[in-house]
Each structure stands twice: as structure tokens, then as C-alpha cells.
C-alpha positions in Angstrom: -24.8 -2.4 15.1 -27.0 -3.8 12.0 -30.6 -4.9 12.6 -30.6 -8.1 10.1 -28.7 -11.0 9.7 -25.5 -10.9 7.5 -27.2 -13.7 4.8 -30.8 -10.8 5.0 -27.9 -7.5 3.9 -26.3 -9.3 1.1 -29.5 -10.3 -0.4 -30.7 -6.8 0.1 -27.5 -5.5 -1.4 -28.0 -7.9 -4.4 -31.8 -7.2 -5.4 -30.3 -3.1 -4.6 -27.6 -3.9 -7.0 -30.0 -5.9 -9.7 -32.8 -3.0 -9.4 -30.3 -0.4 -10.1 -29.2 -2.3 -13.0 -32.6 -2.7 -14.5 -33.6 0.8 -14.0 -30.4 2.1 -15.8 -30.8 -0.6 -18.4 -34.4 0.2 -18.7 -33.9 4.0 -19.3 -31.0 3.3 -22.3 -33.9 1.1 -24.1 -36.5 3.7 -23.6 -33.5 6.3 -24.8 -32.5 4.2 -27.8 -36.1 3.8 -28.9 -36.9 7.3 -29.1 -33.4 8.3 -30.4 -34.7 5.7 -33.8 -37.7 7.2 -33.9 -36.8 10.3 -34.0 -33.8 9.9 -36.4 -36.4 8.4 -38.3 -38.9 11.3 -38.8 -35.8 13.3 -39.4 -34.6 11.7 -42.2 -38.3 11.6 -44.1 -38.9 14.8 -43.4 -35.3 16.1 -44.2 -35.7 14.0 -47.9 -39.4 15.7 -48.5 -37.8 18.9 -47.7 -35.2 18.9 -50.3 -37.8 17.5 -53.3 -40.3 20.4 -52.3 -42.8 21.7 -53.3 -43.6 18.0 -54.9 -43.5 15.4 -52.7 -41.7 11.9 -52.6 -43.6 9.1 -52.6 -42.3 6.4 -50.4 -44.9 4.2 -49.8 -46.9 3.1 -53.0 -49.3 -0.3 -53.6 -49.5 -2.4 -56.3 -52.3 -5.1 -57.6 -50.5 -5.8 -61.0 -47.1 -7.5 -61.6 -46.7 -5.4 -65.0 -46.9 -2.1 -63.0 -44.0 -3.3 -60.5 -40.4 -1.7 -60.6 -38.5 -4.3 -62.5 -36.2 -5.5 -59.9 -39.5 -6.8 -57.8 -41.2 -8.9 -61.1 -38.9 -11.7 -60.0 -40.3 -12.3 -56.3 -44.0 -11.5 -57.3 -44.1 -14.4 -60.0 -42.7 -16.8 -58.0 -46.2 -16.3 -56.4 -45.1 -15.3 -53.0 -46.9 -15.9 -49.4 -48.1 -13.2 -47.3 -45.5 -11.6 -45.1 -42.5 -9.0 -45.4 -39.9 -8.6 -47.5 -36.8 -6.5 -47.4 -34.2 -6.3 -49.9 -30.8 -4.7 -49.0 -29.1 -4.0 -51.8 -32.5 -2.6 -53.6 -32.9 -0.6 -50.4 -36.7 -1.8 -50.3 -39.1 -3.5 -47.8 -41.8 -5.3 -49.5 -45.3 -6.7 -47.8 -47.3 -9.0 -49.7 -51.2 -8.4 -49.0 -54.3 -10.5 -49.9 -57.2 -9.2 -52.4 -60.5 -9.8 -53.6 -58.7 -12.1 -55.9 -57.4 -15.1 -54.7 -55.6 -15.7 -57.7 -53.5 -12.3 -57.5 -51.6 -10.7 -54.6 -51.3 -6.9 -53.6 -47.7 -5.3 -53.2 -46.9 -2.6 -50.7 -43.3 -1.1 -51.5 -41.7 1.4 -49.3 -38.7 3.0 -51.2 -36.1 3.4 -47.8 -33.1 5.2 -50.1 -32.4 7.8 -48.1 -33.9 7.1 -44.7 -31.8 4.5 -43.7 -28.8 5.3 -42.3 -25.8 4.2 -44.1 -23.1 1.2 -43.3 -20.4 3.8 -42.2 -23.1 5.5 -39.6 -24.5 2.3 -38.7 -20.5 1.5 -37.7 -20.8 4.7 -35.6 -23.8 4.1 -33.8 -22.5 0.9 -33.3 -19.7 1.8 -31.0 -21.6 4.1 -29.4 -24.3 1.7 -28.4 -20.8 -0.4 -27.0 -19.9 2.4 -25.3 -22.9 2.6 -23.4 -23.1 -0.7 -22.7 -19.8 -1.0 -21.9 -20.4 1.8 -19.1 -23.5 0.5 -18.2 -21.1 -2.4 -17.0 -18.7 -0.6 -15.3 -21.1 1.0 -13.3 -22.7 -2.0 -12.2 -19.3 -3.7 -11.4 -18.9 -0.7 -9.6 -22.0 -0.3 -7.3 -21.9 -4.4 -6.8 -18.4 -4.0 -5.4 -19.3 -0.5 -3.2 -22.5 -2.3 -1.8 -21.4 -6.1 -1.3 -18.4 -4.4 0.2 -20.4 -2.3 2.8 -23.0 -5.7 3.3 -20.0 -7.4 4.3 -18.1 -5.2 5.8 -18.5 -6.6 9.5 -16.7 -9.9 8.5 -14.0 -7.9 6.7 -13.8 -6.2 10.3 -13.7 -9.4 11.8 -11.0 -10.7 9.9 -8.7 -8.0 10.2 -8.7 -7.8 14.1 -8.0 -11.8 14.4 -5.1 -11.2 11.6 -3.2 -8.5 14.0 -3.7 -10.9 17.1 -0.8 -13.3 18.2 -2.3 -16.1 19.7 0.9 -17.0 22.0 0.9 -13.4 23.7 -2.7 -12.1 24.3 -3.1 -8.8 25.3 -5.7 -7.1 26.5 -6.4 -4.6 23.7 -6.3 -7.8 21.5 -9.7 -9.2 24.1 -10.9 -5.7 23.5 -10.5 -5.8 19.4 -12.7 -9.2 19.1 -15.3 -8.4 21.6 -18.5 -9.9 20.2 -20.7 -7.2 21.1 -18.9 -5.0 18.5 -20.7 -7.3 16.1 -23.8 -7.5 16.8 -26.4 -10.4 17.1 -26.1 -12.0 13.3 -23.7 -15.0 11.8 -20.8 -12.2 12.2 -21.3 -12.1 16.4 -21.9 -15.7 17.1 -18.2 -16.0 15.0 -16.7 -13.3 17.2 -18.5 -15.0 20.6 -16.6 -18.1 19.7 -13.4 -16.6 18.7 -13.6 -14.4 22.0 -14.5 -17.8 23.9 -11.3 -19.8 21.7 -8.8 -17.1 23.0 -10.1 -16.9 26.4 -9.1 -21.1 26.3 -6.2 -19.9 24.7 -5.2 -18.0 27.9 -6.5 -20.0 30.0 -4.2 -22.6 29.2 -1.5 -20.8 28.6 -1.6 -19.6 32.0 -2.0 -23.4 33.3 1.1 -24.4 31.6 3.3 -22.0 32.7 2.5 -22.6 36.6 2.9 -26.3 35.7 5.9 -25.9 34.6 6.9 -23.7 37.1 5.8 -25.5 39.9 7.0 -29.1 38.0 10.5 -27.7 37.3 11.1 -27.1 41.3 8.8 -30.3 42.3 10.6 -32.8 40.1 14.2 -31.7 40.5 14.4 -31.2 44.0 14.3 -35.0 44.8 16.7 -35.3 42.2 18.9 -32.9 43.5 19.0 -34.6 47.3 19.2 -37.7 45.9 22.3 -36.9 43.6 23.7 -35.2 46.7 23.2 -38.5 49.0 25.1 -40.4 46.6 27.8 -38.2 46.4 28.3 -38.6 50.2 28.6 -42.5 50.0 31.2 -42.0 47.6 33.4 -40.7 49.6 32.9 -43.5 52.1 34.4 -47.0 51.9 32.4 -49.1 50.0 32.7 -53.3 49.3 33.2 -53.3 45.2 29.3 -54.6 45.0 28.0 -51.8 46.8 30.1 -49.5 44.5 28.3 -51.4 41.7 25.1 -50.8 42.5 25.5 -47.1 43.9 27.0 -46.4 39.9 23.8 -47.9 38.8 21.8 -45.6 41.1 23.3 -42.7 39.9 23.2 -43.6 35.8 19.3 -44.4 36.8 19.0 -40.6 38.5 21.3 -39.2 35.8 18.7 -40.9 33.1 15.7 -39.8 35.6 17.3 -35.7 35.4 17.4 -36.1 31.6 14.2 -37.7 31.2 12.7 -34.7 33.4 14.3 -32.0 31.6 12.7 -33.5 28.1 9.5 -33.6 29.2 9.6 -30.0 30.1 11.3 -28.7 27.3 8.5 -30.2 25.7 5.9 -28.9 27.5 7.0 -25.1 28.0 5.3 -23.2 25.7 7.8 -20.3 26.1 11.0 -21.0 27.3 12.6 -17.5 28.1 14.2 -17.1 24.8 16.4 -20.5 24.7 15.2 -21.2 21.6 16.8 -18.6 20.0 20.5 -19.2 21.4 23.5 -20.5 19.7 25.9 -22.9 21.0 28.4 -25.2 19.7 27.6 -29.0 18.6 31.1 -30.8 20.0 30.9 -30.3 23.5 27.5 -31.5 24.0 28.2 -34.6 21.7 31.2 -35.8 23.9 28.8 -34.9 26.8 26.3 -37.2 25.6 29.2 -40.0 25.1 30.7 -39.7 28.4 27.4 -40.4 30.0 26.8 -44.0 28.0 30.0 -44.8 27.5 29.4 -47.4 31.0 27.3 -49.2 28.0 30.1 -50.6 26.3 32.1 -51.7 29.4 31.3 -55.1 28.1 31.3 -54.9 24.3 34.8 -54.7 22.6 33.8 -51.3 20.6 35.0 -48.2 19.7 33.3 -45.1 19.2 34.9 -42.6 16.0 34.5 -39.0 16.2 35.0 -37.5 12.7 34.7 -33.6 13.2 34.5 -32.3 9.5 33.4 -29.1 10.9 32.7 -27.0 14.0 29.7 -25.7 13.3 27.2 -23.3 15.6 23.5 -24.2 15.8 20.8 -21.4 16.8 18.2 -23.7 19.5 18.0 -25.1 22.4 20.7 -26.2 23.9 19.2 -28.9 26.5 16.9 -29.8 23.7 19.4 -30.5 21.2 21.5 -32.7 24.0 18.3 -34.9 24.7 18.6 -35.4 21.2 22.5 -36.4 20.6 22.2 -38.3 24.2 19.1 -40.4 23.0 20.8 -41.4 19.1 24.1 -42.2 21.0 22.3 -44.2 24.0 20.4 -46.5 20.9 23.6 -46.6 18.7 25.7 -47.9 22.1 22.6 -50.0 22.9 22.0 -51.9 19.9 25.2 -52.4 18.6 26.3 -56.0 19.8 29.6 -56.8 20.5 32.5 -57.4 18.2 30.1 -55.5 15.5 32.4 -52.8 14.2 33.1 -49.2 15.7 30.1 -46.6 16.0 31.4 -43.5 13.8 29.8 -39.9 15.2 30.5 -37.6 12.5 30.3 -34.1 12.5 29.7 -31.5 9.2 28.8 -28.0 8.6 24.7 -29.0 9.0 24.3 -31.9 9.8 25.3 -35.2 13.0 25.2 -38.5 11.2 25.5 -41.7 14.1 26.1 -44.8 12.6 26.2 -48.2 14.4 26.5 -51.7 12.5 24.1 -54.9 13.0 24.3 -58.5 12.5 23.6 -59.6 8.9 20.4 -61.3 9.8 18.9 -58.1 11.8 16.9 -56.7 9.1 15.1 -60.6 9.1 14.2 -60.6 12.9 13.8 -56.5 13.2 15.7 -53.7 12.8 17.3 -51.6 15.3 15.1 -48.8 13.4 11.9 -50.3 14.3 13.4 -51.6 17.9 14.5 -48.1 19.0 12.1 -46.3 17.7 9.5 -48.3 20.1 11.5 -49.3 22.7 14.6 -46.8 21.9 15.4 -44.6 25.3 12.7 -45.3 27.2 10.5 -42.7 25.0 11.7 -43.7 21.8 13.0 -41.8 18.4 9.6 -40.3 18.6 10.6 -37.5 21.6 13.8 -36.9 19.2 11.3 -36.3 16.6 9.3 -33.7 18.4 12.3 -31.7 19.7 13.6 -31.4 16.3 10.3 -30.0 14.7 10.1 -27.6 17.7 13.4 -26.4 17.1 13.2 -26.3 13.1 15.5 -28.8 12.9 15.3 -32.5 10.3 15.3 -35.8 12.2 15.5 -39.0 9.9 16.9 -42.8 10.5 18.0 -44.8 7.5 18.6 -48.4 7.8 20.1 -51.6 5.9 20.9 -54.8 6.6 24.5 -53.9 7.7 24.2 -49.9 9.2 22.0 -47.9 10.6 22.5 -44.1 10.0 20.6 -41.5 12.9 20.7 -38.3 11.0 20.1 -34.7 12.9 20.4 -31.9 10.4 20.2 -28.5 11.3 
């Protein structure tokens, strides 16, 4: 449980971090200062120590330009300002000084040969002022990513439990895993409340949709059922030819009523008892789906061509996938006018191509394309659509002036 909001720790574990950083930082300033000074007296002291007993004479002033070393006549007659001087190669630092003469200028020289340290030293002390800083870095990358890590820590937490959760089958050692009191009161807990609230929903509705369907499944087919059974039982009596007529109409109507009901809960199961995973063959259901609207061409002088290039196996839903086939065969049958060609049903290793022809001037008034897919089977293309994305397969209708090609791929 923390006492502060998540946004209060990661500013504390920033100004932690930044102090840290200017403490150590601090101290190898403070270090390297007093290593220079140090190495400075060392050097003078070691460079009087070899010319004892007499002393060297480092620092010495001058008032006259005659009495300067030679290589410093140069700067002092080109009259020079006040200020410091240093000249590398010379291995001297001048200052220029005012005097009682305002005409003249004083000279301080201090001879450095000897106390500074030379270019392959300075090369030394060079990487080893890299190195420092170098690990100076490191150890600030190091504690930033120990105490941001630790700051925001609860959200990592957080994360982790919703990744191992599978939304579709809650348990209830996932509810237990995203509990919002194992979070506290901050940002972090009102996340986990609402996650905790979204799952909850989640179940909820999951549990709502599996009684529907349930209860729709037995509601909806059982007055299909009796009626399918009643017209069974006036088949078998004798009938005048117009009463035939209209009981076959009754029965294509509750035929179309059965499959419309089985779509719409195909649809809506959210589970379906592992259906989507089973494999069945793509023939039989396709001359399933023409025997049922083949009573739409009674009147047009058609013909239907099956082309089986393959016998292929698709992995689905089988009910799904005949929705499918019987919907593109009920539009091709549909909007194909007479004396308009044959519909060809072809068959390959991946894929059902339906193709119907139109009338030259279709594409100019509208296409079957754009008719079926908002008129279509009742539903429309569009329920073809959504059973082939839940089943992973490709749904796509091409069309011309002279075809129109319904492709299910798989």
C-alpha cells in the first residue's frame, strides 16, 4: 500500500535521483580541485628540492623592457594592456601591472618549466577524468532505472496481471489478481477499480448472452419445428394443384425462416462449443445450398455449372459457412434474369467463386453488387461479411458490366 499518489513517487524518485547525482558530482569537483592543488605544490617543491641548497626563482618582476628575457621584448613594446598572459611554447604566464609611471608597465613572469605537467600526462589524466565521468554516468543510469522502476512498480504490477487475463473466460483467480484494493488509493487504483468494473461487464454479459442464446435457440426453433411438421402432414393429403402451390411456398418461407434463425445465432453466440474449430468438406454443403433455391429458376431458362477443381476441407463452422454459400447462390439465382447465360459455381483448393451474368445496361441502372448487397437475402452481403471475419475467412464481390463474381476464400 503507498501513501502518495503515483505522479507525488516519481517526482520524489526524480529529485532522489538528481540529488544523488549532484552530491557524487559535487564530491569529484571538490576531489579534482584538491588533487591540482596538490600536484601542484608537489611539483614546486619537488623542482626546489633538486636545485638545493639555492633556490629557483619562479616568480620574478620587471619595470624595464631591457631587463626582460628576450623572448618577452616582443609583447612588452607593443605596449600591452593590463591582464594575463600565457605563452605555451615559452612555458610562461605573463601579468601586465600598472606603475607610478603611466608611461611604462610592470612585468610579472612566472617561469612554469617544470610544474606543469606535460602533454603525454595531461593525455593520462585526461582519460582518467573520462573514466570518472564516464562512471559517474553509469551509476546515475543505474539508480534512475532502480528507483523509477520501484516508483512505478505498481503499474508494472498492474499491467502484468491484465496481460495473463483472457477476457472470454474469466475466472475467479483472474477477479482476485486485479482487485483494486491491492493498489491502493492513487492513479494506479482508480485504473484497477475500472478495469475490475470493465471485467465484471465483461461477465456480466457474457453470462446474458449465453442464456439468450440458450433460451432463443429452443424459443425460436420450436415453432419452426411444429410448423415444418404440420406441413409435412398435408403433404400426404390430397391437395387441388393451387393448394400444393402455396403449401411449397410455406415451406421455402419456413425453410428461409430456420436459416435466417440459425444465422442470427451463429452470430450472436459468443462460444459455440468448439464448432469453430471443425473441419468439413465444401461440396456437399454447396449442392445443399443449390437444391434449396433451385425452385428460383423454375421460370428462367438457366443452368447452373459446377466446376470442382478441387475437394478441398475447410477448418470452421459448418452452419456458418452454409449461410454463406446459400446466401451467394440465393443472389446469383436471384439476380440473374432469364436467358442471361449459365451461373458457373466453381470450386478450388482455397477458394468458391459464384459467378452470374447481367444485362449490358446493369451497371447504368445498378449493379447486382450494390442491389444484393442492400437488398441481397433479406440481410444482405453484409451478414456473409461478418461470418466470414468470425471464421477467418476473405469475403469480396467484384463486378462488371457483364459478371458478377461472389468470392469466398478460405
Amino acid at each position: 500500500m503507498y501513501r502518495h499518489s503515483l505522479r507525488t513517487r516519481v517526482a520524489i524518485a526524480f529529485a532522489m535521483c538528481v540529488a544523488v547525482l549532484s552530491v557524487a558530482w559535487g564530491f569529484a569537483f571538490f576531489g579534482a580541485i584538491k588533487l591540482t592543488e596538490d600536484r601542484v605544490l608537489q611539483q614546486q617543491l619537488q623542482r626546489a628540492a633538486k636545485s638545493y641548497p639555492s633556490m629557483p626563482m619562479d616568480l620574478r618582476g620587471y619595470d624595464d623592457i631591457g631587463s626582460l628575457p628576450e623572448s618577452l621584448r616582443g609583447l612588452a613594446q607593443t605596449n600591452p594592456s593590463e591582464g594575463l598572459y600565457e605563452f605555451e611554447e615559452k612555458e610562461l604566464h605573463v601579468a601586465v601591472v600598472p606603475t607610478d609611471n603611466e608611461q611604462r608597465r610592470g612585468f610579472v613572469v612566472f617561469d612554469v618549466a617544470g610544474i606543469e605537467a606535460a602533454s603525454s600526462e595531461d593525455w593520462w589524466w585526461l582519460l582518467f577524468i573520462a573514466g570518472a565521468v564516464a562512471a559517474l554516468a553509469a551509476l546515475g543510469f543505474g539508480l534512475g532505472i532502480i528507483v523509477m522502476r520501484k516508483a512505478v512498480a505498481p503499474v508494472v504490477q498492474l499491467a502484468s496481471a491484465v496481460a495473463d487475463i483472457n477476457p472470454e473466460q474469466l475466472t475467479a483467480e483472474d477477479h482476485k489478481r486485479i482487485e483494486a484494493k491491492r493498489f491502493g488509493d492513487d492513479e494506479v487504483g482508480v485504473l484497477a477499480r475500472t478495469i475490475e468494473k470493465t471485467f465484471e461487464r465483461i461477465s456480466a454479459f457474457v453470462e446474458r448472452e449465453r442464456y439468450f442464446t440458450s433460451s432463443a435457440s429452443h424459443e425460436l426453433r420450436t415453432p419452426i419445428t411444429v410448423i415444418t411438421g404440420a406441413l409435412e402432414l398435408l403433404e400426404q393429403s390430397d391437395l387441388p394443384a393451387t393448394d400444393v402451390k402455396a403449401l411449397n411456398r410455406v415451406k421455402r418461407a419456413t425453410l428461409d425462416m430456420r436459416t435466417t434463425i440459425e444465422m442470427f445465432l451463429c452470430l450472436a453466440r459468443e462460444t459455440d462449443d468448439g464448432l469453430y474449430d471443425e473441419e468439413f468438406s465444401v461440396m456437399p454443403l454447396v449442392s445443399k445450398a443449390i437444391d434449396q433455391q433451385r425452385y428460383l429458376l423454375s421460370r428462367k431458362s438457366l443452368d447452373v455449372e459446377i466446376e470442382e477443381l478441387a475437394k478441398p476441407n475447410v477448418k470452421g463452422h459448418p452452419q456458418a459457412f452454409f449461410i454463406a454459400v446459400n446466401n451467394l447462390v440465393r443472389n446469383a439465382f436471384e439476380h440473374t434474369l432469364n436467358a442471361q447465360g449459365s451461373i458457373t459455381i466453381r470450386i478450388k483448393e482455397h477458394e468458391l467463386l459464384v459467378t452470374n451474368q447481367v444485362n449490358g445496361d446493369a451497371h447504368e441502372r445498378q449493379t447486382p453488387a450494390m442491389e444484393s448487397q442492400s437488398h441481397g437475402y433479406g440481410l444482405g452481403l453484409g451478414i456473409v461479411q461478418r461470418l466470414c471475419e468470425r471464421n477467418g475467412w476473405s469475403f469480396s464481390l467484384l463486378a462488371d458490366e457483364k459478371h458478377v463474381v461472389a468470392r469466398l476464400s478460405w
